[in-house]
C-alpha positions as CSV (number, residue, x, y, z in Angstrom):
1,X,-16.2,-2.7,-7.3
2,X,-18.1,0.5,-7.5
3,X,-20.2,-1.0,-10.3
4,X,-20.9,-3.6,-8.4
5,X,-22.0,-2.1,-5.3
6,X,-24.3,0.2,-7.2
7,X,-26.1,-2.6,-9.2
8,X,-26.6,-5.4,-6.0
9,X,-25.6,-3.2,-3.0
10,X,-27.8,-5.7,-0.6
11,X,-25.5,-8.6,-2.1
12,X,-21.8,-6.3,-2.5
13,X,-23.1,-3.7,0.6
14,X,-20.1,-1.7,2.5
15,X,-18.4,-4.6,4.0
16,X,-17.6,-5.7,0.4
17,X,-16.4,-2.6,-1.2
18,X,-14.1,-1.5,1.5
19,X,-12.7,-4.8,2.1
20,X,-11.9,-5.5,-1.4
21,X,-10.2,-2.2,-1.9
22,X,-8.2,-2.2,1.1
23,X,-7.4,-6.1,0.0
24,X,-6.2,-4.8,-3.6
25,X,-4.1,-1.7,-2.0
26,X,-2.4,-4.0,-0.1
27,X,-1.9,-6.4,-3.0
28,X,-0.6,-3.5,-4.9
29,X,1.7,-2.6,-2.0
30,X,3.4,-5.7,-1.3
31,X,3.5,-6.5,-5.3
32,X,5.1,-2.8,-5.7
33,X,7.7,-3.7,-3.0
34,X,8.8,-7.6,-4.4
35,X,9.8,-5.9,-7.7
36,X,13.3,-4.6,-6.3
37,X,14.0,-8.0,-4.5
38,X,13.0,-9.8,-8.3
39,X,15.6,-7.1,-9.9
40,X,18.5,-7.6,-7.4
41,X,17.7,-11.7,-7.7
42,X,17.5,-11.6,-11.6
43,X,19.3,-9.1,-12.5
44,X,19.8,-10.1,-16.2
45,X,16.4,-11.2,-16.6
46,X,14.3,-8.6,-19.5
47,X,11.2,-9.2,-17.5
48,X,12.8,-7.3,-14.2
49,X,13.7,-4.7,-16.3
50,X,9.7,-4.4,-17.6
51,X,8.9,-4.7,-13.7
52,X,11.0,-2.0,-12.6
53,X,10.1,0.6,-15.7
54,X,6.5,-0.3,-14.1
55,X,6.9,-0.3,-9.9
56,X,5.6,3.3,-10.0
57,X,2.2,2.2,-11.6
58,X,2.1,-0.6,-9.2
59,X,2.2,2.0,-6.2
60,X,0.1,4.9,-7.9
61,X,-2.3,1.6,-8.3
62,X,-1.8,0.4,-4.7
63,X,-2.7,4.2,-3.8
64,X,-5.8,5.0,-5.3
65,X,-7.0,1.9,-3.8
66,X,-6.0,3.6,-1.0
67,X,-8.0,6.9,-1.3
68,X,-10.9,4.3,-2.9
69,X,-10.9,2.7,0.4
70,X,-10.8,5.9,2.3
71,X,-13.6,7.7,0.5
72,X,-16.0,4.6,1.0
73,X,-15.0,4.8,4.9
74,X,-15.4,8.8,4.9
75,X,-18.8,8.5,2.6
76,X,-20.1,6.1,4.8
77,X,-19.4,8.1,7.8
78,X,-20.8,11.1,6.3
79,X,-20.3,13.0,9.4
80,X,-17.0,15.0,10.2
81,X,-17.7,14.9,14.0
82,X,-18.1,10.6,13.8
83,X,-14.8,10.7,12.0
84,X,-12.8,12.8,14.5
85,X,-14.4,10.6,17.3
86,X,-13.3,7.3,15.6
87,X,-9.9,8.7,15.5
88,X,-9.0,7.1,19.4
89,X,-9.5,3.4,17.7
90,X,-6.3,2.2,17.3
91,X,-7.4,0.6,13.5
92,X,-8.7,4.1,12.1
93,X,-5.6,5.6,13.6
94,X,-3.5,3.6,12.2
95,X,-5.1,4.0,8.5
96,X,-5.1,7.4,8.7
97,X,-1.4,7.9,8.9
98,X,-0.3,5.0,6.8
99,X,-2.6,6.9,4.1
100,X,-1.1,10.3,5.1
101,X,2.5,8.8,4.4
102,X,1.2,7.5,1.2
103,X,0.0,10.7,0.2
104,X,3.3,12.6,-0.7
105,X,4.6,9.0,-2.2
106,X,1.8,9.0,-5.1
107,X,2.2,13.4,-5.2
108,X,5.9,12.9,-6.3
109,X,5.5,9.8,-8.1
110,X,6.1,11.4,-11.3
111,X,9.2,12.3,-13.4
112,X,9.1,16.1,-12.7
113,X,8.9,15.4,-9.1
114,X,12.1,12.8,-9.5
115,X,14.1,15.6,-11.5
116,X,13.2,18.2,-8.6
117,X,13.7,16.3,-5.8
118,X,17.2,14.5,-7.3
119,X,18.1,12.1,-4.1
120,X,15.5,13.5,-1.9
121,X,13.1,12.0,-4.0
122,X,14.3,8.3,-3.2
123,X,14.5,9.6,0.6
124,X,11.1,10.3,0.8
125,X,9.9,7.7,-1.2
126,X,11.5,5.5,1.8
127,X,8.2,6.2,3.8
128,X,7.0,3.3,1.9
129,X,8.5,0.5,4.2
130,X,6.7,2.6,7.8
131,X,3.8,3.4,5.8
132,X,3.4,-0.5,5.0
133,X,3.9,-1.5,8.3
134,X,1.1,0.5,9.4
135,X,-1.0,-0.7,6.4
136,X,-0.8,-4.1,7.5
137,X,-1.3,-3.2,11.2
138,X,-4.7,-1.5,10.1
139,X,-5.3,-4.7,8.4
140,X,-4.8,-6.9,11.5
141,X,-6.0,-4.9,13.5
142,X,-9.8,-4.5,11.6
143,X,-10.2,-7.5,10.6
144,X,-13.1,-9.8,11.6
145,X,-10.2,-13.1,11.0
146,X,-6.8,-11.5,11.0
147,X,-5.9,-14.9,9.8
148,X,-5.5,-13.7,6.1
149,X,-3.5,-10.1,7.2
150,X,-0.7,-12.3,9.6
151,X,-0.2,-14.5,6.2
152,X,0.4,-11.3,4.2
153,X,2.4,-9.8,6.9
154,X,4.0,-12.9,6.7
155,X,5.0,-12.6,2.7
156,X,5.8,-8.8,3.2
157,X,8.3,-9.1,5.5
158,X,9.8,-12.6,3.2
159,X,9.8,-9.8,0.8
160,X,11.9,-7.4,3.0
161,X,14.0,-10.1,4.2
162,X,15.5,-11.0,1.1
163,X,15.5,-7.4,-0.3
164,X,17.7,-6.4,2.6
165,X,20.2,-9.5,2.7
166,X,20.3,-8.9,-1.0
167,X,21.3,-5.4,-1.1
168,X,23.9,-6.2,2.0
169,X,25.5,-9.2,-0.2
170,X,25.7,-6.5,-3.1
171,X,27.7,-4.0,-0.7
172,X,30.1,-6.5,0.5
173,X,30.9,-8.1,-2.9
């Protein structure tokens, strides 16, 4: 994307770059979030096992599209006073703390930070289900067609839907 912009920035200009990383966070986000639903649904399956060794990546990933998307916004903004006043727009607010959840998540997301935490670890690491909600608010709510963000909304929360009834069904049984 970056290589992109630099060589036709009149053809790939802003629009382009931080819509298609903010596109490929949230891929990364909701991919990163089916792979527990796949691993309670197919449990015996070798490939869940590959997916869950690799969910970390997947977020790390969905992340530094993230802070991609982020420094494209602040680069473009270039001006610390602009930024502060953009804060009152419910979109950039929104993004902001989503990103500021998202922050400790991809800090921690490393073995030494799983041995030092122990269960905290997983606690925190639960700021990934408010954090994606307001994600995919930011999403709706910047969009020129929100069209495309309700229809991920729509598989996100599929995604949390079954993850959820599957883990109750596990408890009772």
């Amino acid at each position: 994307m970056a290589w992109r912009w630099a060589v036709t920035p009149n053809s790939y200009g802003y629009g382009h770059a931080i819509g298609d990383t903010g596109d490929w966070a949230a891929w990364l986000l909701m991919a990163t979030m089916a792979v527990t639903p796949l691993r309670l649904m197919f449990r015996r399956q070798r490939w869940t096992g590959w997916l869950m060794r690799r969910r970390r990546d997947l977020g790390v990933a969905s992340f530094a599209y993230a802070a991609g998307h982020t420094l494209i916004y602040l680069v473009r903004k270039a001006s610390p006073d602009l930024i502060f006043a953009e804060l009152s727009t419910p979109y950039i607010l929104v993004g902001w703390i989503a990103f500021t959840l998202f922050l400790p998540l991809a800090v921690t997301s490393n073995d030494v930070s799983v041995r030092r935490l122990k269960r905290s670890w997983k606690k925190l690491h639960r700021l990934v289900y408010p954090a994606a909600v307001l994600t995919f608010l930011h999403w709706i709510w910047s969009a020129f067609d929100p069209t495309t963000a309700w229809i991920h909304v729509g598989i996100l929360a599929a995604i949390e839907i079954v993850r959820v009834m599957l883990q109750r069904r596990q408890r009772v049984t």
